[in-house]
C-alpha positions as CSV (number, residue, x, y, z in Angstrom):
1,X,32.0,77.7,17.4
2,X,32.7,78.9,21.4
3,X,30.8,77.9,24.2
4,X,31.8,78.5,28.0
5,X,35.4,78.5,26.8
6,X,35.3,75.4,24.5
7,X,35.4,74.8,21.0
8,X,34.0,72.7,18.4
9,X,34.2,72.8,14.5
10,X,31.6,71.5,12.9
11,X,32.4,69.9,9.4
12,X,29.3,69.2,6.8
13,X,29.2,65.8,5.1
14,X,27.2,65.7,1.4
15,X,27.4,62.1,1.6
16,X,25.1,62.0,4.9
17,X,24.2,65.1,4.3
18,X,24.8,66.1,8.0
19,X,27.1,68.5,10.4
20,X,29.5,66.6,12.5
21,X,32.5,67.5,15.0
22,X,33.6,66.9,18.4
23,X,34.7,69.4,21.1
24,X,38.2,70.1,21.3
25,X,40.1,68.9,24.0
26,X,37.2,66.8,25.7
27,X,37.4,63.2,24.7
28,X,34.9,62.1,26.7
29,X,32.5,63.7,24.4
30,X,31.1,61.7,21.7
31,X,30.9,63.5,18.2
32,X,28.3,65.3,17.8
33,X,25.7,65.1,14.6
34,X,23.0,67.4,13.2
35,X,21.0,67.9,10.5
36,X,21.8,71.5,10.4
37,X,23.8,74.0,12.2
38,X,21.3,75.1,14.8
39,X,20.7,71.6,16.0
40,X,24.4,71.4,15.9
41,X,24.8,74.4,17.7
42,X,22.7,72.9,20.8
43,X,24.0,69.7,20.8
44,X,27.3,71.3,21.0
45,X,26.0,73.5,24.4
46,X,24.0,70.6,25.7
47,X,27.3,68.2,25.7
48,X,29.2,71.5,27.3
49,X,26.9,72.0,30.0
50,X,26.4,68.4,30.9
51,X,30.1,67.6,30.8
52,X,30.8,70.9,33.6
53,X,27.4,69.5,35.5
54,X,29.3,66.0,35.7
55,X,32.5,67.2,36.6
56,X,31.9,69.9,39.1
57,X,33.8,72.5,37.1
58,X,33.1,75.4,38.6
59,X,31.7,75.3,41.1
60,X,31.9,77.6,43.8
61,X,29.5,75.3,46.0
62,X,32.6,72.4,46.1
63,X,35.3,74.6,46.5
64,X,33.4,76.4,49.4
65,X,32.6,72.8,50.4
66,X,36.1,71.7,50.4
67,X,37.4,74.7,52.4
68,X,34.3,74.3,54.8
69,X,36.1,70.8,55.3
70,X,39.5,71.9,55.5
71,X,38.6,74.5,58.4
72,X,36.8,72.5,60.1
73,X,39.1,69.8,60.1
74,X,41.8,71.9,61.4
75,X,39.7,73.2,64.4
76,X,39.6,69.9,65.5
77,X,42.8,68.8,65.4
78,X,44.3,72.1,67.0
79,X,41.1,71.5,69.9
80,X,42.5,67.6,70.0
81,X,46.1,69.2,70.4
82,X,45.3,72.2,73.2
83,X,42.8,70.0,75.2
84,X,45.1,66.9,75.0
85,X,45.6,65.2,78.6
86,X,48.9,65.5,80.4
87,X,50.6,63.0,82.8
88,X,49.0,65.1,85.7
89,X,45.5,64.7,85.0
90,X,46.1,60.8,84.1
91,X,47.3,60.5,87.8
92,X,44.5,62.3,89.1
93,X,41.9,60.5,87.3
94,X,43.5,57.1,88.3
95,X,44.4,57.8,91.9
96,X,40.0,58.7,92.3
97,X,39.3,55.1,90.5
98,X,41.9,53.8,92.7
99,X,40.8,55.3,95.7
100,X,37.1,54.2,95.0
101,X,37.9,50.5,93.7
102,X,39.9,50.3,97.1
103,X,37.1,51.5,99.1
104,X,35.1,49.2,97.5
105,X,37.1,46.4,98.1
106,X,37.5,47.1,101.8
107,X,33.7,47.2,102.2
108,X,33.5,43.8,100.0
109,X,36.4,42.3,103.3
110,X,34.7,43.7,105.8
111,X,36.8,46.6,106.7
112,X,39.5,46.1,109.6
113,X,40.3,48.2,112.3
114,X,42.8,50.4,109.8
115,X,40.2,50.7,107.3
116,X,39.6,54.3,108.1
117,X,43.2,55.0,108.5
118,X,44.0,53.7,105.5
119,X,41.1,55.6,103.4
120,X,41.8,59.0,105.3
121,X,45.8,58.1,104.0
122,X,45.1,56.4,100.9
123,X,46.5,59.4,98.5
124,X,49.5,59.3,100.7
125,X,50.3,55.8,99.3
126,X,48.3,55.9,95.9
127,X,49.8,59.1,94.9
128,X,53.5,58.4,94.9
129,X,52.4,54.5,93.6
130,X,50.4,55.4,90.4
131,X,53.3,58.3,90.0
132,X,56.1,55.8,90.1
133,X,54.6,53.4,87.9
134,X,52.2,55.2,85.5
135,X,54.1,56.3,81.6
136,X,52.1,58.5,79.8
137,X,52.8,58.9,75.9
138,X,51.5,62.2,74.8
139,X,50.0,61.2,71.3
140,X,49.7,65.4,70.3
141,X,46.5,64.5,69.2
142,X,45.9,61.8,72.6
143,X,47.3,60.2,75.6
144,X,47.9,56.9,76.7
145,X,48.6,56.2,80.2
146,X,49.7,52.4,81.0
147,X,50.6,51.3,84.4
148,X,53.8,49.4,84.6
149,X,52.9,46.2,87.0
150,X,55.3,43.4,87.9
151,X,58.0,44.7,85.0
152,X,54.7,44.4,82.7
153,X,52.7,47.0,81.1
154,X,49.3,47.7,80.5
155,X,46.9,50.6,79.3
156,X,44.9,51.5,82.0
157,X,43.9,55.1,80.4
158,X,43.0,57.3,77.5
159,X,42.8,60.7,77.2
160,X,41.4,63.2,74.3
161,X,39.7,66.6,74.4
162,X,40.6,67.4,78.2
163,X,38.5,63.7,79.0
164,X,40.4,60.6,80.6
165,X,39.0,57.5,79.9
166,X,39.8,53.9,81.8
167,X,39.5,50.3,81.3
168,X,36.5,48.5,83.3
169,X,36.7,48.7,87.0
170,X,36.5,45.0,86.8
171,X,39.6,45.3,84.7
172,X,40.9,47.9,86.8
173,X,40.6,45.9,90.1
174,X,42.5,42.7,88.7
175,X,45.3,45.0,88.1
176,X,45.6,46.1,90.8
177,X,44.9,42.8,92.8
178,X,47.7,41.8,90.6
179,X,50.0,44.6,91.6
180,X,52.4,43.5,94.4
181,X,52.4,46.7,96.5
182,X,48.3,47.1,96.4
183,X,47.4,43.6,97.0
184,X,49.9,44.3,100.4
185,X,48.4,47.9,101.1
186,X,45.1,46.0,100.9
187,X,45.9,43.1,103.2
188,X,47.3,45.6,105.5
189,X,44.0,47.9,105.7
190,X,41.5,44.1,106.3
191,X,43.6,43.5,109.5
C-alpha cells in the first residue's frame, strides 16, 4: 500500500482476526490495526497525513517563512553596516552636547566677563579636545565612542543606523568636570 510517498504492508492475523502493519521508515508511528482492509487503508492515510501536519513536511508556507526571515534579516544587517556611525559624526554629536552642557554650566556660575568669548570660540577648543581624546571602535554592525580622560576610559557614545547616542548629561558633565583641560577651560570662561 502507497500513500503520499510512504508505504505500509498490512499483514492479516487469524488469530485476532485483524490487519496490522506499521509504515515503513516512520517509527514514530504506532502500528496500525483494522478489522478489514478499508479501515486499514484510512488508518494508514490518517497516520500519513497527521505525521506531515506535525512535522511541517512540505510545506511551502515554512520554507517561504524561513526565506521571508533570512531576507529580512539580511536587510538589516547590511542597513546596520551602511548607516553605521563613523569617528566624524561621534565628534560632532559630542562637541554639540559639549558645547550645550558648557553653556549650561556657565549660566549655572554666573557667566564672567569671557563667557561670550569663550561660547563664540568654544569649537576652537572642543574640537581639537574631543578629537584628541575620543577612540571610536567601528563595531561593522555599531560604534562605540569612549573618551579617554586622565589616562582612563569611558563610553561616552553609541552609534547604530546613522543615530549617535550618549550617556546622561548628568553623566556627561561629571566627565567632563573630571577632565583636567575642561574643568580649566571652564574656570577660565567664570572669570
Amino acid at each position: 500500500m502507497k500513500y503520499r510517498n510512504y508505504y505500509c504492508s498490512p499483514k492479516f492475523s487469524d488469530g485476532e482476526k485483524s490487519y496490522f502493519g506499521n509504515v515503513d521508515g516512520i517509527p514514530e508511528i504506532p502500528m496500525i490495526e483494522a478489522a478489514n482492509l478499508d479501515d486499514f487503508e484510512r488508518l494508514f492515510h490518517q497516520a500519513v497525513d497527521d505525521y506531515i501536519d506535525s512535522r511541517g513536511i512540505g510545506k511551502k508556507g515554512s520554507k517561504l517563512g524561513l526565506i521571508i526571515a533570512l531576507v529580512t534579516l539580511v536587510a538589516l544587517i547590511a542597513a546596520a553596516i551602511a548607516t553605521c556611525p563613523k569617528k566624524a559624526q561621534h565628534i560632532e554629536f559630542l562637541t554639540d552636547r559639549i558645547n550645550t552642557i558648557v553653556t549650561e554650566e556657565l549660566e549655572e556660575r554666573g557667566g564672567g566677563d569671557l563667557a561670550p568669548l569663550g561660547l563664540l570660540f568654544g569649537n576652537a577648543i572642543v574640537v581639537p579636545l574631543v578629537e584628541k581624546t575620543l577612540t571610536v571602535n567601528d563595531n561593522f554592525l555599531f560604534s562605540v565612542g569612549k573618551l579617554t580622560i586622565d589616562g582612563e576610559e569611558k563610553t561616552v557614545t553609541f552609534g547604530a543606523f546613522g543615530h549617535i547616542f550618549s550617556a546622561s548629561k548628568e553623566q556627561m558633565k561629571q566627565a567632563l568636570k573630571d577632565n583636567k583641560y575642561m574643568k580649566d577651560y571652564l574656570d577660565l570662561l567664570k572669570k
